[in-house]
C-alpha positions as CSV (number, residue, x, y, z in Angstrom):
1,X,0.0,0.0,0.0
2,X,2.9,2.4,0.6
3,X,4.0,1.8,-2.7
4,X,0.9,3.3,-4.1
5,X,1.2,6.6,-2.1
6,X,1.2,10.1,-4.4
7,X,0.3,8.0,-7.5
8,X,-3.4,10.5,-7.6
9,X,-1.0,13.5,-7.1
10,X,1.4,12.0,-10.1
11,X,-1.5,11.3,-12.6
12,X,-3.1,14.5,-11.6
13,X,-0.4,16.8,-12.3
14,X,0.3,14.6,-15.9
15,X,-3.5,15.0,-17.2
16,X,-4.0,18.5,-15.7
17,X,-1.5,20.3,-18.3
18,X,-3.2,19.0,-21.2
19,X,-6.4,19.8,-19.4
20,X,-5.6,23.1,-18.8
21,X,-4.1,24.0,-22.7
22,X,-7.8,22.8,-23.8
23,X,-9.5,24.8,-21.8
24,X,-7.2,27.9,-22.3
25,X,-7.4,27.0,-25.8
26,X,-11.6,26.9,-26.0
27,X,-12.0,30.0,-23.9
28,X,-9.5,32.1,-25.9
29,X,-11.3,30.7,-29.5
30,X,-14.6,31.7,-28.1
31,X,-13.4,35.0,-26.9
32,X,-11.5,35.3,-30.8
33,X,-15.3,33.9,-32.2
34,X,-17.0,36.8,-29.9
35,X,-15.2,39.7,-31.4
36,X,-15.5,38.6,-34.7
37,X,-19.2,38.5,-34.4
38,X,-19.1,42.2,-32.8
39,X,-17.3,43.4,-35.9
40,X,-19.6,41.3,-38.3
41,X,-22.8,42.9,-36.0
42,X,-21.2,46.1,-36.2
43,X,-20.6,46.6,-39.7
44,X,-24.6,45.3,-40.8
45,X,-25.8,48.2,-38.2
46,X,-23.7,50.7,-40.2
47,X,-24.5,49.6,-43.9
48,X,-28.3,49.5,-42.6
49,X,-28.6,53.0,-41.6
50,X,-26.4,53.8,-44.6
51,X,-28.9,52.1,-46.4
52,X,-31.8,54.2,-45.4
53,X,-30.0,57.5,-46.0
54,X,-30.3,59.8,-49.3
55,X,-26.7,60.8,-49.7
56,X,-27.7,62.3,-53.1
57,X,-29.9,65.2,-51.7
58,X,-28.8,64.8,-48.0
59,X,-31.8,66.1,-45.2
60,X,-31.5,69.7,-44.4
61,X,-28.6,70.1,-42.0
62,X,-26.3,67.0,-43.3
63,X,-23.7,66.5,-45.8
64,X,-23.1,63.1,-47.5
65,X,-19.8,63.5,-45.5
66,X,-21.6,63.8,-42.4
67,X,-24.0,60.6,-42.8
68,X,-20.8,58.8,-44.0
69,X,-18.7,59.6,-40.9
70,X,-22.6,58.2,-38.9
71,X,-22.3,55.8,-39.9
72,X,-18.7,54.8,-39.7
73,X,-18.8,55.5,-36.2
74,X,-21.8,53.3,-35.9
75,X,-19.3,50.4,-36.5
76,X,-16.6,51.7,-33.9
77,X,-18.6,52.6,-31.2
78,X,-22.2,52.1,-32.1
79,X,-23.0,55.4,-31.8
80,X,-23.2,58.9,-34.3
81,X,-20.2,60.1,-31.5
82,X,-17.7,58.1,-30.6
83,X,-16.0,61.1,-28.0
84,X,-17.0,59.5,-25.0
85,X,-17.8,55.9,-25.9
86,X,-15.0,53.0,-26.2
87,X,-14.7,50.9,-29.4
88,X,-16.9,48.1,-29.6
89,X,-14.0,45.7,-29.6
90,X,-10.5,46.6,-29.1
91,X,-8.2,47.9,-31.1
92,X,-10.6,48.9,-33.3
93,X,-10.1,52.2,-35.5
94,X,-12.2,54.8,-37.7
95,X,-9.3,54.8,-40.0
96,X,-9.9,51.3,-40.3
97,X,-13.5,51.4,-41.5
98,X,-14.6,52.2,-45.0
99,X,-17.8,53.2,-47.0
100,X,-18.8,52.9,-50.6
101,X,-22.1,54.1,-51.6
102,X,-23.9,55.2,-54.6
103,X,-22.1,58.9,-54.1
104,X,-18.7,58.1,-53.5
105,X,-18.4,54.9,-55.5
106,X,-20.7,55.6,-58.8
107,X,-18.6,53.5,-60.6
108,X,-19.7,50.0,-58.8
109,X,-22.4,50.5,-56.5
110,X,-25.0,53.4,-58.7
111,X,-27.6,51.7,-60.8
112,X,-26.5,48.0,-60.3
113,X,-28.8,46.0,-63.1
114,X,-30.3,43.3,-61.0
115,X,-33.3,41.1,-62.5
116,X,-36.2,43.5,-62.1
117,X,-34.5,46.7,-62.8
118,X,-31.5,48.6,-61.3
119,X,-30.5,49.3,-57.5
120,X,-28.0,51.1,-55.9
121,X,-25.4,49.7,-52.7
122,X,-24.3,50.7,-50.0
123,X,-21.0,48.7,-48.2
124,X,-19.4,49.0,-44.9
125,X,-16.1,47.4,-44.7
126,X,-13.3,46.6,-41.8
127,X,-10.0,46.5,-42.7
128,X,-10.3,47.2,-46.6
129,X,-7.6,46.5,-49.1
130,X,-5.2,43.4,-47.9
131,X,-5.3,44.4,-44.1
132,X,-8.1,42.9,-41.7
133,X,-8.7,42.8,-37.8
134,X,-6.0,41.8,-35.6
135,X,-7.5,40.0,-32.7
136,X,-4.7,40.0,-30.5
137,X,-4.8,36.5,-28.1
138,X,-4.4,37.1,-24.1
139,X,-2.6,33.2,-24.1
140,X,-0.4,33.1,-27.3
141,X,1.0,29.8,-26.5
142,X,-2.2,28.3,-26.2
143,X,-4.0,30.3,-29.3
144,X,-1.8,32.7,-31.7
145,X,-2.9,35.8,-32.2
146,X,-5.4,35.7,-35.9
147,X,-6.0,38.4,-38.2
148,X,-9.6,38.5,-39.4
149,X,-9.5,39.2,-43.6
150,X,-12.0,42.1,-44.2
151,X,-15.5,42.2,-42.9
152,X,-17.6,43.7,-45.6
153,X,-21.6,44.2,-45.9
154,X,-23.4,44.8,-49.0
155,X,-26.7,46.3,-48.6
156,X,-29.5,48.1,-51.1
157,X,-30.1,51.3,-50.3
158,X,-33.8,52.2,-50.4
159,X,-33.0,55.3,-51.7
160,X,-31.2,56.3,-54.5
């Protein structure tokens, strides 16, 4: 019976390590799977009240500037000011949001021919061009730190 004493203690401390990598691991990929739904969640918010917008013939008191700069501060902060109010995830930017709409991007998103006639589009984008959100991993030996590719929604605008 003496032989047997601290065997518990030995097999504890042997399965515990691997234990404790997967649940580091699952934690920090939630936490990584959390903040990449915020940015997706906070991108559609900003392309749907882009959407809803006339940046053609802006309301009395806007400028197409103004209700692009809305609604790019929707996406950081989810508000129309972002003074006083934190990003919605960290490390987030304004710099790295973007907007295309039937104003500033003619070209691709004015009078798009679809089936029944023509639309126009409206698109919020994170991390535009070849750069994306860096989620930035509290355990990098566990999980490495992942950059997201660029979040993009497409919307129609309802008014053109």
């Amino acid at each position: 019976m003496d032989s047997q004493r601290g065997v518990a203690a030995v097999e504890l401390a042997i399965v515990l390590i691997p234990m404790l990598v997967l649940c580091f691991g699952i934690t920090e990929l939630g936490r990584a799977l959390y903040q990449y739904n915020g940015l997706v969640k906070a991108t559609r918010g900003a392309a749907r009240y882009l959407s809803q917008q006339s940046l053609a013939s802006p309301p009395a008191g806007e400028t197409a500037d103004g209700i692009r700069f809305k609604a790019r501060s929707l996406a950081l902060c989810g508000a129309f000011d972002c003074d006083q109010m934190p990003a919605l995830v960290p490390n987030l930017t304004l710099a790295m949001i973007s907007v295309c709409d039937p104003v500033s991007c003619a070209a691709t998103h004015a009078n798009v021919p679809t089936g029944e006639g023509t639309t126009s589009l409206v698109t919020v984008t994170i991390g535009a061009g070849d750069t994306g959100y860096d989620f930035t991993s509290i355990v990098p030996w566990v999980v490495p730190s992942i950059t997201f590719g660029p979040i993009g929604i497409t919307m129609a605008s309802s008014t053109n």
